[in-house]
Residue frames relative to the residue before (quaternion, step in Angstrom):
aa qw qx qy qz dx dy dz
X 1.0000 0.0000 0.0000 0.0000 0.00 0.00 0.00
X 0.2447 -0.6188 0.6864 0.2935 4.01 -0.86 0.72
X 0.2356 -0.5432 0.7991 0.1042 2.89 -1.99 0.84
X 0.5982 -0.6496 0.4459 0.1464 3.02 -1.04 1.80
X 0.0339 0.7963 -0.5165 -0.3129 4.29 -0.24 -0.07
X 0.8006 -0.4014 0.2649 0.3575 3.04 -2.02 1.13
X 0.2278 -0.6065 0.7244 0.2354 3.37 -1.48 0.44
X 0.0583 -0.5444 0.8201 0.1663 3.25 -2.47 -0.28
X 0.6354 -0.5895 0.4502 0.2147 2.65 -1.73 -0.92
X 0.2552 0.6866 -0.4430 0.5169 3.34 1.63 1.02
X 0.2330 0.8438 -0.4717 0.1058 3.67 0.08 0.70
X 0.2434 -0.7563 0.5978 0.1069 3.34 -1.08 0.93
X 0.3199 -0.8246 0.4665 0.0068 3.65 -0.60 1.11
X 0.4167 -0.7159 0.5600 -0.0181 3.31 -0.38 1.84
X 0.3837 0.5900 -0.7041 0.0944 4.05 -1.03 0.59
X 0.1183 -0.6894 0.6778 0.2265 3.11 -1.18 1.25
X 0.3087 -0.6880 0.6103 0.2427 3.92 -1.69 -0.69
X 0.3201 -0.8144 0.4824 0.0399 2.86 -0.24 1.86
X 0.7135 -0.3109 0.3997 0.4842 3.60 1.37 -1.22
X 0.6144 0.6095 -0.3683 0.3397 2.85 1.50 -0.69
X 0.4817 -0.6567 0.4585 0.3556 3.91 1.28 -0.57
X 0.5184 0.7032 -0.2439 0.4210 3.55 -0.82 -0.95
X 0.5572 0.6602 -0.4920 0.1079 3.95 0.51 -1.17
X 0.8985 0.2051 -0.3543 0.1582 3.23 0.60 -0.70
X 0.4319 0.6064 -0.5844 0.3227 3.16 1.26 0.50
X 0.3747 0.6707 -0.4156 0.4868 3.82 1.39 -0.41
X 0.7106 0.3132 -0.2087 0.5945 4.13 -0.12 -1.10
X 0.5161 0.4715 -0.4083 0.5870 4.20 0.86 -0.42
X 0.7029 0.3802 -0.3747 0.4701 4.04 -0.19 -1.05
X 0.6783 0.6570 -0.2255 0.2398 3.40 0.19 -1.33
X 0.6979 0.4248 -0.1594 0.5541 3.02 1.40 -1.64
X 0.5908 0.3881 -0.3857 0.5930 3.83 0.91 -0.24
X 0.5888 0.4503 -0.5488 0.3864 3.98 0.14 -0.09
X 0.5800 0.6298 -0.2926 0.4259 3.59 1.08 -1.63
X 0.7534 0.3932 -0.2990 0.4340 3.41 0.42 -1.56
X 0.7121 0.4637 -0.3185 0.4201 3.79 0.99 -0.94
X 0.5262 0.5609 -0.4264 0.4762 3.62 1.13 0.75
X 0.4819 -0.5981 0.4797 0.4241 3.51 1.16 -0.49
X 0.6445 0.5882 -0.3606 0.3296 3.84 1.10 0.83
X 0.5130 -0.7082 0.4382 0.2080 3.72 -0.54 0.54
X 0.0019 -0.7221 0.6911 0.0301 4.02 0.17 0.72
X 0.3605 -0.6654 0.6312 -0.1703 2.66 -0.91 2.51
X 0.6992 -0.2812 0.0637 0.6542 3.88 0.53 -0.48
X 0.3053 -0.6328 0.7001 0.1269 3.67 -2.12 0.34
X 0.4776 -0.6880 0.5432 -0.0594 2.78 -1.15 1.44
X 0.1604 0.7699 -0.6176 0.0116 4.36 0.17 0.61
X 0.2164 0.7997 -0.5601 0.0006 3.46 -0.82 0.00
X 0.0546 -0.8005 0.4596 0.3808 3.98 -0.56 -0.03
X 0.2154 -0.7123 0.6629 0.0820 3.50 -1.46 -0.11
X 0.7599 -0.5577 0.2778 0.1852 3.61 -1.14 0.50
X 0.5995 -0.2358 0.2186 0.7329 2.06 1.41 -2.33
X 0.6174 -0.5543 0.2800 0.4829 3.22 -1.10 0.51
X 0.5571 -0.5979 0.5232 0.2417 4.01 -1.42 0.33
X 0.4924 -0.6635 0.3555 0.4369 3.63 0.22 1.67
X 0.6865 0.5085 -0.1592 0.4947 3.62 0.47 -2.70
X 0.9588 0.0054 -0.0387 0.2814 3.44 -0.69 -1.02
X 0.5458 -0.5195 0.3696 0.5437 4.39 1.59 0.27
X 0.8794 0.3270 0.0360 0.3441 2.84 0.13 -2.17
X 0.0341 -0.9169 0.1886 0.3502 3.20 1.32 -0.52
X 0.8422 -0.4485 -0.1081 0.2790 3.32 -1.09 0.66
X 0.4891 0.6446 -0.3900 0.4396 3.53 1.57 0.13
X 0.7138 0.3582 -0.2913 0.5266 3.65 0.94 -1.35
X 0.5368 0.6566 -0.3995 0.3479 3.60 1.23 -0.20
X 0.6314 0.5027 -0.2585 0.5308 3.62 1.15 -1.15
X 0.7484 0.5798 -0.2142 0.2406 3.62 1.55 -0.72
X 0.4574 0.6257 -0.1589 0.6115 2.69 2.14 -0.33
X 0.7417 0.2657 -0.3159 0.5287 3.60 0.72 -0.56
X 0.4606 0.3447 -0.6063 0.5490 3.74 0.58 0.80
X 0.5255 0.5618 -0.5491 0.3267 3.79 0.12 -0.49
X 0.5691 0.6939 -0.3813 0.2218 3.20 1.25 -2.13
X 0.8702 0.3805 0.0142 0.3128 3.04 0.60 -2.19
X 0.5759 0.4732 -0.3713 0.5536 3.40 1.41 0.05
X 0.8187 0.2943 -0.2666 0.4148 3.63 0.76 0.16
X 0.2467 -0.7721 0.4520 0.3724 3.27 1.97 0.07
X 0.0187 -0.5413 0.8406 -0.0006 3.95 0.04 1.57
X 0.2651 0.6369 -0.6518 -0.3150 2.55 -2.63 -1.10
X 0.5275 0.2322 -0.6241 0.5276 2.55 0.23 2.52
X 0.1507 -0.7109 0.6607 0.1880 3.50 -1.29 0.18
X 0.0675 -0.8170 0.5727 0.0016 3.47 -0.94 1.32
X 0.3361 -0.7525 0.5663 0.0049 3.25 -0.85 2.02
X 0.3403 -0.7746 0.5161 0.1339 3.36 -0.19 1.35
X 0.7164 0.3853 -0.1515 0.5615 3.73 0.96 0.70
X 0.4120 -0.8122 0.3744 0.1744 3.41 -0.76 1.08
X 0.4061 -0.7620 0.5039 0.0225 3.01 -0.70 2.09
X 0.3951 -0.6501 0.6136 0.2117 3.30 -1.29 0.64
X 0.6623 -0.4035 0.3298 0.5383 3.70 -1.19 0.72
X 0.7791 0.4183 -0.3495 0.3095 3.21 -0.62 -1.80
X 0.6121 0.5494 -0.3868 0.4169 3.57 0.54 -1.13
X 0.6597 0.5608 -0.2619 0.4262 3.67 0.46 -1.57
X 0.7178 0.3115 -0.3324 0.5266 4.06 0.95 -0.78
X 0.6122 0.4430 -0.5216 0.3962 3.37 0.71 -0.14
X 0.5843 0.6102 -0.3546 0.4007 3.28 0.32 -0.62
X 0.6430 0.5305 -0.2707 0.4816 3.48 0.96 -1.00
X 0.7626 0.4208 -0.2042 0.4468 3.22 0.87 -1.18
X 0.5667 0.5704 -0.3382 0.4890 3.76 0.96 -0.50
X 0.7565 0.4323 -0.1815 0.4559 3.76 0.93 -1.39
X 0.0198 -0.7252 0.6446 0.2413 3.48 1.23 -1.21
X 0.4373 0.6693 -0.4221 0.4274 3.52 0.89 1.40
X 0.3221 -0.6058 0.5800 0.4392 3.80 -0.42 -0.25
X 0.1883 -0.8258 0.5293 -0.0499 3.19 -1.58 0.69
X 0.0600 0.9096 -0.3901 0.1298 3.48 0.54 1.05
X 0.3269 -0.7961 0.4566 0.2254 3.64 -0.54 1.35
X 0.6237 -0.4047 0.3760 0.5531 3.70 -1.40 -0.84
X 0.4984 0.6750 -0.4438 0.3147 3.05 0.54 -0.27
X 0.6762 0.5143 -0.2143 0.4820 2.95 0.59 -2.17
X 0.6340 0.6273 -0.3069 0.3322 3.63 0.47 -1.72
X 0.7788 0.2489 -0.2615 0.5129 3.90 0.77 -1.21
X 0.4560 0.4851 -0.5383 0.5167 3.73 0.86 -0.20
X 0.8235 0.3280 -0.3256 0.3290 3.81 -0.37 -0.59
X 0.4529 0.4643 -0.5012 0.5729 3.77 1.85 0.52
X 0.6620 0.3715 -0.4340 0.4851 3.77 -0.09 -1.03
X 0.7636 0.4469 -0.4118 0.2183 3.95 0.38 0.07
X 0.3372 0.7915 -0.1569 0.4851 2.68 1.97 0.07
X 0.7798 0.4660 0.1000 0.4060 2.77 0.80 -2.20
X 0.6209 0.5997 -0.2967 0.4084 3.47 1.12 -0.98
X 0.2153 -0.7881 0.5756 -0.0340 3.71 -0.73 0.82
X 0.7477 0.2525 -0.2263 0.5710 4.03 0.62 -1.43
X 0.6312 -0.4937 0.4455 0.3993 3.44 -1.53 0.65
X 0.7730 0.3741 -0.3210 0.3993 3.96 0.54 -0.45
X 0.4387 0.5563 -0.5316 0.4642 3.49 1.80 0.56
X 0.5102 0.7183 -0.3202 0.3481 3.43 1.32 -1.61
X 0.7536 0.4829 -0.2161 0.3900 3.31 0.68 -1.64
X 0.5394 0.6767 -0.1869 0.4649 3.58 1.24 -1.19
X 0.7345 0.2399 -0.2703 0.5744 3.73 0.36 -0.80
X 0.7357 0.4337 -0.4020 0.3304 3.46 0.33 -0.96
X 0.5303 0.5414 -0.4234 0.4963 3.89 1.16 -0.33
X 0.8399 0.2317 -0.2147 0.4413 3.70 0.55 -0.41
X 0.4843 0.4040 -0.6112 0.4782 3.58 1.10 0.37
X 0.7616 0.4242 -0.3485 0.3442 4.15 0.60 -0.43
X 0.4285 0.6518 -0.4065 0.4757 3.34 1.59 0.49
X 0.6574 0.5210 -0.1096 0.5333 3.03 1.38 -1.23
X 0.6188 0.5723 -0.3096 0.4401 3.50 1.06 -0.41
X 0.6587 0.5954 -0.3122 0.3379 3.00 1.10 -1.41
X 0.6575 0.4613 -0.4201 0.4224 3.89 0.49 -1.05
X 0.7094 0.5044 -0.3185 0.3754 3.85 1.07 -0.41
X 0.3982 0.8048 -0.1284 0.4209 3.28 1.43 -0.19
X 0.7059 0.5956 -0.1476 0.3536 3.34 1.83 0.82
X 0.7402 0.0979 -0.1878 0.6382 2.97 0.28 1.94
X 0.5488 -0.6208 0.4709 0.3027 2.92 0.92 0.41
X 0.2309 0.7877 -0.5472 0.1637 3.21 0.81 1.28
X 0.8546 -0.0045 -0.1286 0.5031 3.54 1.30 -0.16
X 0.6608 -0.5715 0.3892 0.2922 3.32 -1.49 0.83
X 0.0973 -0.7936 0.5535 0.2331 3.83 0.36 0.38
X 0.6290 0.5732 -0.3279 0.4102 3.60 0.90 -0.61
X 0.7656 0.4098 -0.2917 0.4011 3.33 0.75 -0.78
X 0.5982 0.5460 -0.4013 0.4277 3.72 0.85 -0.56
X 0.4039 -0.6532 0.6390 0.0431 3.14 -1.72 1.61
X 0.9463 -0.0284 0.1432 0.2885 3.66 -1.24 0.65
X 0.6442 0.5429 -0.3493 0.4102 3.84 -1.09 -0.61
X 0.5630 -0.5998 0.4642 0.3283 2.94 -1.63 0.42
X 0.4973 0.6971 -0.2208 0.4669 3.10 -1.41 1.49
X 0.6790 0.0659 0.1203 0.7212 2.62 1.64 -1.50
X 0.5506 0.5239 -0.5422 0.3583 3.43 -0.02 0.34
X 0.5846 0.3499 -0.5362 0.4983 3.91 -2.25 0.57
X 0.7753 -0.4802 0.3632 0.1906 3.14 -1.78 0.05
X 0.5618 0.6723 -0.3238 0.3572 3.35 1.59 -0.92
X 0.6150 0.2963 -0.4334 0.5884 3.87 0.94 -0.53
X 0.5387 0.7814 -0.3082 0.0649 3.22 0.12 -1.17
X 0.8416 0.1567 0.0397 0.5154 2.61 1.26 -1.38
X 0.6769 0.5547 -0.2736 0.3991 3.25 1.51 0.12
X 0.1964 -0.6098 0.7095 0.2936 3.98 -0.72 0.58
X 0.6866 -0.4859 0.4543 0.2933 3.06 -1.98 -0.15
X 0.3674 0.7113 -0.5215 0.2951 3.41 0.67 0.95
X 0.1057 0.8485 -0.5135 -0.0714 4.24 -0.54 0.50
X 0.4053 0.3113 -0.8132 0.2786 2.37 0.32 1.69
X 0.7222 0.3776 -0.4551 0.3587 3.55 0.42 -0.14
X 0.3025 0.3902 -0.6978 0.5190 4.05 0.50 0.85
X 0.8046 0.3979 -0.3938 0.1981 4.18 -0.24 -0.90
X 0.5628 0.5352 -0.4407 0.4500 3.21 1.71 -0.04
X 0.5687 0.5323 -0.3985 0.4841 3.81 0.74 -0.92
X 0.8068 0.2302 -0.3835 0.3861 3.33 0.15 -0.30
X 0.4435 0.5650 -0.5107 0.4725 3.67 0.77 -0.12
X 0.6158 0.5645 -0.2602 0.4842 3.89 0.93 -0.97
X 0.7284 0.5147 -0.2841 0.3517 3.21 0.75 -0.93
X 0.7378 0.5051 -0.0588 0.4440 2.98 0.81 -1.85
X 0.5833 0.4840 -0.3828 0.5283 3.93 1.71 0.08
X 0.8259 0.2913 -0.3067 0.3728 3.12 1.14 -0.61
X 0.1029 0.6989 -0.5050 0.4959 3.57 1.67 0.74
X 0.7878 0.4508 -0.2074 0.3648 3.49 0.05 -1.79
X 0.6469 0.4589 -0.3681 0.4852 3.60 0.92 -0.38
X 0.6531 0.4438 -0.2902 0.5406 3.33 0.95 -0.45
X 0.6729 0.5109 -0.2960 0.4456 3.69 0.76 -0.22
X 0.5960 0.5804 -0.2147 0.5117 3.47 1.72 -0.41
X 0.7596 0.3525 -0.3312 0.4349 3.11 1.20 -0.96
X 0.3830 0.5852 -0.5883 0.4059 3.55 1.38 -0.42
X 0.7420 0.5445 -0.2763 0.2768 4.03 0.23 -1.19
X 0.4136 0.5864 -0.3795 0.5840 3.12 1.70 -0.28
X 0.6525 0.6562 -0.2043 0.3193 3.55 0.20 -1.76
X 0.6695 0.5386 -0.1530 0.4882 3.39 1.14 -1.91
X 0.8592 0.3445 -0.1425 0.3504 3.41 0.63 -1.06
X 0.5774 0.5751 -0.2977 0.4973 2.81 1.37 0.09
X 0.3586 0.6436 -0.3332 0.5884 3.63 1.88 -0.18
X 0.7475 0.5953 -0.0536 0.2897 2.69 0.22 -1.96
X 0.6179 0.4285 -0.1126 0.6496 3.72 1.46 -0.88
X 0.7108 0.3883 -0.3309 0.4842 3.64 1.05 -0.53
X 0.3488 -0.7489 0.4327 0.3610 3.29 1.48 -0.27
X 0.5974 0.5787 -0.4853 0.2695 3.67 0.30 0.88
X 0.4788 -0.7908 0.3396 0.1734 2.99 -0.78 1.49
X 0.2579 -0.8732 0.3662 0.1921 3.14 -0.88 0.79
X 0.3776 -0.8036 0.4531 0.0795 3.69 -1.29 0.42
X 0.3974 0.8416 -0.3649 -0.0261 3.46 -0.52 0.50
X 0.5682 -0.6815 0.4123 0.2067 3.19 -1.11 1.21
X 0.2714 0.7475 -0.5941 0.1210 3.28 -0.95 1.50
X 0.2464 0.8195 -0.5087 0.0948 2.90 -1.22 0.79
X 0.5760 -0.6155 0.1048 0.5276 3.92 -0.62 0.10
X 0.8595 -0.1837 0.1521 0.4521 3.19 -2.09 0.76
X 0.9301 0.1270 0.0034 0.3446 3.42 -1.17 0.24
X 0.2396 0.8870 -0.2951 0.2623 3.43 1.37 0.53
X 0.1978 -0.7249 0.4375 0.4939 2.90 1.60 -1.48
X 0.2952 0.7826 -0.5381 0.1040 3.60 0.15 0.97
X 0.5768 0.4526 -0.4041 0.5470 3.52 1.03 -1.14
X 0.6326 0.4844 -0.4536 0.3992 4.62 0.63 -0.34
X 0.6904 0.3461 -0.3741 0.5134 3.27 1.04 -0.67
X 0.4807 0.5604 -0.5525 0.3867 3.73 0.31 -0.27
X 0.6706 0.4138 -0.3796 0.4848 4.02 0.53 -1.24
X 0.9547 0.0187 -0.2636 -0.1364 2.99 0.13 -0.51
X 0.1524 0.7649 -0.3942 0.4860 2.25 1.37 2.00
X 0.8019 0.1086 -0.1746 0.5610 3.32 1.37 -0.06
X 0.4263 -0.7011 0.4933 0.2888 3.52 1.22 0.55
X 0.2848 0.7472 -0.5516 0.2374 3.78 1.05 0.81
X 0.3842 -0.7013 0.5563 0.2263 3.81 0.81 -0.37
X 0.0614 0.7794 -0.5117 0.3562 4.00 1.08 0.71
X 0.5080 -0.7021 0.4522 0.2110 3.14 -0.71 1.50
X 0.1124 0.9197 -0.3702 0.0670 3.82 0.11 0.48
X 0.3562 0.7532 -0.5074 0.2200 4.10 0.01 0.88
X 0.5806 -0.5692 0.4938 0.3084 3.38 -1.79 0.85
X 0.4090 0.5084 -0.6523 0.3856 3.32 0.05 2.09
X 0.5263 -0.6412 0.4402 0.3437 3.58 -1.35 0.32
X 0.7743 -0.1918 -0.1780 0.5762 3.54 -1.25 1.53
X 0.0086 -0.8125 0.5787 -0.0700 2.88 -0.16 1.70
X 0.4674 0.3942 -0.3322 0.7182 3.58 2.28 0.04
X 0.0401 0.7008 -0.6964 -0.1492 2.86 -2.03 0.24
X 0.6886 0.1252 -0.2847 0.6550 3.36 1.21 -0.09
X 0.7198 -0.5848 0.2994 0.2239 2.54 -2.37 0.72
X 0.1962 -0.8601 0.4526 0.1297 3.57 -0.86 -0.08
X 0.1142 0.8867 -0.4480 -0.0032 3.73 0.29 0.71
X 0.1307 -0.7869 0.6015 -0.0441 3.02 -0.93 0.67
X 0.5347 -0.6351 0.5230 0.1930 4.27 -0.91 1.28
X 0.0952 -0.7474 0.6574 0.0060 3.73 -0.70 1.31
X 0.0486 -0.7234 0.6747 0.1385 3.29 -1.10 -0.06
X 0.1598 -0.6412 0.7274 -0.1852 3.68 -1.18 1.70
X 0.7030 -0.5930 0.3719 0.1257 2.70 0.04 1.95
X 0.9134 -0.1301 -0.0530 0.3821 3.61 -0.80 -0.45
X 0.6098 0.5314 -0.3566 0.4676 3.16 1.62 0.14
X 0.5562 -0.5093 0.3507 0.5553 3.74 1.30 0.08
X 0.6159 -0.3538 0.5591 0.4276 3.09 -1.92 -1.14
X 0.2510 -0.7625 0.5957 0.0269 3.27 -1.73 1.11
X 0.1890 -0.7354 0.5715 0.3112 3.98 -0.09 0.24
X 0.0835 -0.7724 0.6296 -0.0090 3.37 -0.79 1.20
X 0.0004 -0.6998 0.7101 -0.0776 4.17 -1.11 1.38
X 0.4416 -0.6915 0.5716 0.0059 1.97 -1.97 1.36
X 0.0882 0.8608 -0.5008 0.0221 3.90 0.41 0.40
X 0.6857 -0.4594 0.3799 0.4177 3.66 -1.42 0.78
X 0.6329 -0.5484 0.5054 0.2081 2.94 -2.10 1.21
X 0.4687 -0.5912 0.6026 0.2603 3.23 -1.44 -0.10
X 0.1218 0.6986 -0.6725 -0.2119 3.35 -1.57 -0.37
X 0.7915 -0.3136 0.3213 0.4147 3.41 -1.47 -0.30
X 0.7688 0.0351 -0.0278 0.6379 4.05 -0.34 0.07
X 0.0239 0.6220 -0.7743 0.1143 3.69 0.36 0.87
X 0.3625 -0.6166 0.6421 0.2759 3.49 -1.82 1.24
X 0.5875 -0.6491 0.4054 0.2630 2.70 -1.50 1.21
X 0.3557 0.6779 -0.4539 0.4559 3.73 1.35 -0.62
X 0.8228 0.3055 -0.2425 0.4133 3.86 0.26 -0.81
X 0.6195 0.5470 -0.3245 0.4602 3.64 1.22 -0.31
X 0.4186 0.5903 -0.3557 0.5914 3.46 1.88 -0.77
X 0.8344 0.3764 -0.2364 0.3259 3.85 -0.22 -1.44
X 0.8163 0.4322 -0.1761 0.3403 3.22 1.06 -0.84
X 0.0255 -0.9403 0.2764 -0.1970 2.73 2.40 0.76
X 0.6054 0.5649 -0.1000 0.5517 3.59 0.90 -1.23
X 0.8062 0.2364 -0.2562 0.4781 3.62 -0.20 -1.18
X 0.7069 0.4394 -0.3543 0.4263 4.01 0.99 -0.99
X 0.3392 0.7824 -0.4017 0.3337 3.34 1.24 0.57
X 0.5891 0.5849 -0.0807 0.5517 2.81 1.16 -1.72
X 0.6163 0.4282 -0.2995 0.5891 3.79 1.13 -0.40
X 0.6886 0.5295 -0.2462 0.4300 3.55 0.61 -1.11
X 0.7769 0.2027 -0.1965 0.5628 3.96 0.72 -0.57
X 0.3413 0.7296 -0.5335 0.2581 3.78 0.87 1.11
X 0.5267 -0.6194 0.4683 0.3460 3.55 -0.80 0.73
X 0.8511 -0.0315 0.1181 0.5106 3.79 1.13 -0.88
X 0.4374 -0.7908 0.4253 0.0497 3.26 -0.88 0.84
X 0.1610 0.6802 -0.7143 -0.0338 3.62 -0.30 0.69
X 0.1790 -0.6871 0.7030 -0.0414 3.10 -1.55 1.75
X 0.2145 -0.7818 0.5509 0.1983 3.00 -0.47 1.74
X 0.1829 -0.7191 0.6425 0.1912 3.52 -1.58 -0.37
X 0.3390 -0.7180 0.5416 0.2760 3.50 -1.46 0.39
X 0.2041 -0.8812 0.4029 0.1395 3.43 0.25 1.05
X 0.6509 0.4334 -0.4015 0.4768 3.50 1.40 -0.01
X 0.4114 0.6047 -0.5667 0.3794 3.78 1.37 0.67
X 0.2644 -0.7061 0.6114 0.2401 3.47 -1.19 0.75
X 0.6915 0.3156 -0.4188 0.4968 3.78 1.04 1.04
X 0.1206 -0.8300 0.5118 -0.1858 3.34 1.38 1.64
X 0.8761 0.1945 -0.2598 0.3565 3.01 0.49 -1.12
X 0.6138 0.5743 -0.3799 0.3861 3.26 0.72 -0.12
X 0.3990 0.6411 -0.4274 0.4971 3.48 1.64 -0.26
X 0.6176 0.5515 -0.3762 0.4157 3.84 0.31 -1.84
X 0.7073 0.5606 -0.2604 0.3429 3.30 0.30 -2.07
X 0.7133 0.4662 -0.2999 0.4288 3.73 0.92 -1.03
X 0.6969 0.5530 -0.2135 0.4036 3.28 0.93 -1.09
X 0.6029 0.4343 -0.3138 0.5912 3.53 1.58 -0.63
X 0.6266 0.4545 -0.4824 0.4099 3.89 0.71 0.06
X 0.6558 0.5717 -0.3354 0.3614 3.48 1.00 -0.22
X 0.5681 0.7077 -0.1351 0.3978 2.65 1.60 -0.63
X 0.6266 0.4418 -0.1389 0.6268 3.03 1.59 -1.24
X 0.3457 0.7402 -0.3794 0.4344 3.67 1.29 -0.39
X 0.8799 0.0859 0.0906 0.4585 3.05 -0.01 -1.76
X 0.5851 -0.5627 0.3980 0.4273 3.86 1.13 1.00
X 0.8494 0.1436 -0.4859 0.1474 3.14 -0.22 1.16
X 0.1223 -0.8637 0.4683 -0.1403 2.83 0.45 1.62
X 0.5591 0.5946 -0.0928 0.5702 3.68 1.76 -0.98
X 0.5305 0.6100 -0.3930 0.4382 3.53 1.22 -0.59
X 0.0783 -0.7652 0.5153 0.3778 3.79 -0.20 0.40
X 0.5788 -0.6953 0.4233 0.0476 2.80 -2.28 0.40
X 0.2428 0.8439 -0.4304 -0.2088 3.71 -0.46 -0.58
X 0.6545 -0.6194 0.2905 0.3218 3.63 -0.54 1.35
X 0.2314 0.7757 -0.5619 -0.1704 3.53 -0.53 -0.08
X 0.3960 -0.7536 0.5226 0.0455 3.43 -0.78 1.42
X 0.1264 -0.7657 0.6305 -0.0118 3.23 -0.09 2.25
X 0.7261 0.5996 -0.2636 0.2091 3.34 -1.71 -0.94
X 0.3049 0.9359 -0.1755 0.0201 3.09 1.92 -0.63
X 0.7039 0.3742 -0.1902 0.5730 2.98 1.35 -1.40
């Protein structure tokens, strides 16, 4: 059996370049996810390759290079800016004698952080144990025994040994009681809907400035700072625009680029509330110099979750 080693928060940061370009606003995102976990990026790791290495991503030279990094900067974690398949992830473990933690893992272990309402609570933990489950083989790790660090935080280690059937009962648990909360949002909707007021909502990617523009347009007082998903649930709140009536305007959680689908699955419910809006303000950070590629991400999610058709209208924050 592999015993999984401890994480912290000393973390050396992995980006490889497949082609895709972009890297360093990529090794730029990364380092503000890391830092918005409560971790320290101690050194970063760029390199390209072709294709990824089935056994180890990175393969086995930059691999051997990274674990001298390990020990000349005393990491303990390594963070693969890219989503790692199990097998890869234990090899890695076993080559470094290092934790190893993908994006995936990295944004599941912010939204745990981040969550606040019991139907956010519910929402990460259903997809950090969705996300567990493919990792869940052989008893490759003690969930009980690991202490803290990034990686490990929310309920999904916490509370689980390696047993599936009982990860398949928590989530069966989960995902009913998701559904009660997903019913009453439908209650909510139709009852809008019957008052005839149309409805609005403000999305766009992480850190945009939506939940700032949301205050202050409604003086709602929305928890709001210059950290990624600094929202996770939705918030609406009844405008009124003069001769055009009253508008429900919501705030709902940023996007990013490869959002894991595990979280687009869980948060099914709240991006709803995005999906049956009458209109879209898509904010933007216009002083990002990967604006566009931000829009481009935020409009695949969109299509993601059906409402790609919803029209839209830019609003160009960050300006000054």
């Amino acid at each position: 059996m592999f015993e999984r080693p401890a994480s912290g928060n000393r973390a050396i940061l992995v980006q490889l370049d497949f082609g895709e370009g972009a890297t360093a606003e990529r090794v730029s995102e990364a380092s503000l996810l890391i830092a918005s976990a409560g971790a320290e990026v101690v050194a970063t790791v760029v390199a390209r390759r072709r294709a990824p290495d089935p056994a180890l991503f990175a393969g086995r030279g930059k691999v051997a290079e990274i674990g001298d990094l390990i020990r000349s900067v005393d990491a303990d974690v390594v963070i693969f800016n890219h989503e790692l398949a199990p097998g890869q992830q234990r090899n890695l473990e076993r080559e470094l004698q290092c934790r190893v933690v993908d994006r995936n893992t990295l944004i599941l272990d912010i939204f745990a952080l981040r969550a606040k309402s019991h139907e956010g609570k519910l929402q990460v933990e259903l997809a950090q144990l969705e996300h567990l489950s493919t990792r869940l083989v052989r008893g490759w790790t003690h969930l009980e025994r690991q202490k803290g660090g990034i990686g490990l935080r929310g309920p999904g280690e916490k509370q689980l040994e390696t047993d599936r059937r009982l990860l398949g009962q928590r989530v069966k648990l989960l995902r009913a009681r998701l559904k009660t909360h997903e019913r009453q949002r439908k209650v909510r909707r139709r009852a809008r809907e019957r008052r005839e007021v149309a409805s609005v909502s403000l999305v766009g990617y992480t850190n945009a400035g939506k939940s700032t523009l949301f205050n202050a347009i409604t003086k709602a007082g929305s928890y709001a700072a210059d950290q990624l998903f600094a929202t996770l649930d939705t918030t609406s709140r009844r405008v009124y625009l003069g001769e055009s009536g009253h508008v429900v305007l919501s705030d709902t959680v940023g996007f990013i680029r490869d959002l894991p689908h595990q979280l687009v699955a869980a948060f099914h419910a709240t991006l709803e509330e995005t999906a049956s809006a009458d209109l879209l303000l898509h904010v933007v950070d216009s002083a990002s110099d990967d604006r566009d590629a931000q829009i481009a991400a935020v409009n695949a999610v969109l299509d993601e979750i059906g409402a790609g058709d919803i029209p839209q209208l830019l609003v160009w924050n960050k300006i000054d």
